[in-house]
N, C-alpha and C positions, 0 to 999 in steps of 0.2 A: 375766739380770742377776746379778751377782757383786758383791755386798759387799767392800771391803774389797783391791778386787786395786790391786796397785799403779803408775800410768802412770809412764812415763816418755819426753820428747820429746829428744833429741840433734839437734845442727847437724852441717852436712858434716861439720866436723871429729870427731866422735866425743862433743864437749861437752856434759854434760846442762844444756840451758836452762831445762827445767821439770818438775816430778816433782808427784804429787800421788796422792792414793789417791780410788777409789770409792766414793761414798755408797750407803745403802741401798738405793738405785733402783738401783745400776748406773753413775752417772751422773757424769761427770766435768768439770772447766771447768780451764784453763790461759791466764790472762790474758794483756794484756801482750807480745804475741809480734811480733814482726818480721814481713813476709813473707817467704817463703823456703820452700824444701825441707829438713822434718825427716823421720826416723825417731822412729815412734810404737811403743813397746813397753808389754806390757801382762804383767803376771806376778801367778799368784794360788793359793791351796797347793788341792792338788786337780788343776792345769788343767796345761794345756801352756803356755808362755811363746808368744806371738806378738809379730810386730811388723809394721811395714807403713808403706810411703812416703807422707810427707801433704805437700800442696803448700799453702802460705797464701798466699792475695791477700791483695791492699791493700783489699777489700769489705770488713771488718771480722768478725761471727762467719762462722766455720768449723766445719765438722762432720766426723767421723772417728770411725764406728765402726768397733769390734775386737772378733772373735771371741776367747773360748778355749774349746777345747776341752777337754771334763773328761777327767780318766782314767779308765778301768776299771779293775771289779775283778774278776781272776780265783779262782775257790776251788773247791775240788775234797777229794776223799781219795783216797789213794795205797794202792794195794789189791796184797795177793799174787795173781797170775797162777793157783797153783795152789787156794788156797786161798778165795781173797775176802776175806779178812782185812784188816783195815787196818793197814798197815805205819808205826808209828810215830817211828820213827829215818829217815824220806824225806825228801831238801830236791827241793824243785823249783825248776829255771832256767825262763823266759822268755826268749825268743829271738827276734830281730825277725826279718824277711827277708834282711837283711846279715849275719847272723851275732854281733848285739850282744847282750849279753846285758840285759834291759829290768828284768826280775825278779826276784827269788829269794827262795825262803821254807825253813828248816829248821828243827827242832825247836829 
């Protein structure tokens, strides 16, 4: 459950129809909607941004949950090879599998 992350539902067209944030639970409501096929995204500081296709009938409530994924945190010391010593003027990259760079920390 994530406090505070922010929904938001877009039509085919890209249009946001309804936005709304997270209560304490986690727990979100977006009235009022048409049926139809939205994009449901969900963004929240910490997490990874998701989104995911939601179909709405004419039955009335609908449900739609969404994961996020939190980040990690990497931390380390950056040490001399010959010495052990911890090298204070080091920046470190992070690097995905593609070759992106995700990370980066220097003095």
């Amino acid at each position: 459950m994530i406090t505070g992350a922010s929904i938001t539902l877009t039509d085919a067209r890209g249009e946001v129809v309804a936005a709304t944030v997270t209560g304490p639970d986690g727990a979100y409501a977006l009235p009022d909607l048409y049926p139809a096929e939205y994009t449901l995204t969900a963004t929240a500081e910490g997490t990874r941004p998701a989104a995911r296709t939601v179909s709405l009938g004419e039955d009335g409530d609908n449900r739609a949950d969404i994961v996020l994924l939190t980040n990690g945190t990497l931390a380390g010391v950056i040490r001399s090879a010959p010495s052990g010593e911890p090298i204070p003027d080091a920046s470190v990259l992070t690097i995905d599998q593609y070759g992106t760079v995700v990370g980066a920390a220097s003095p």
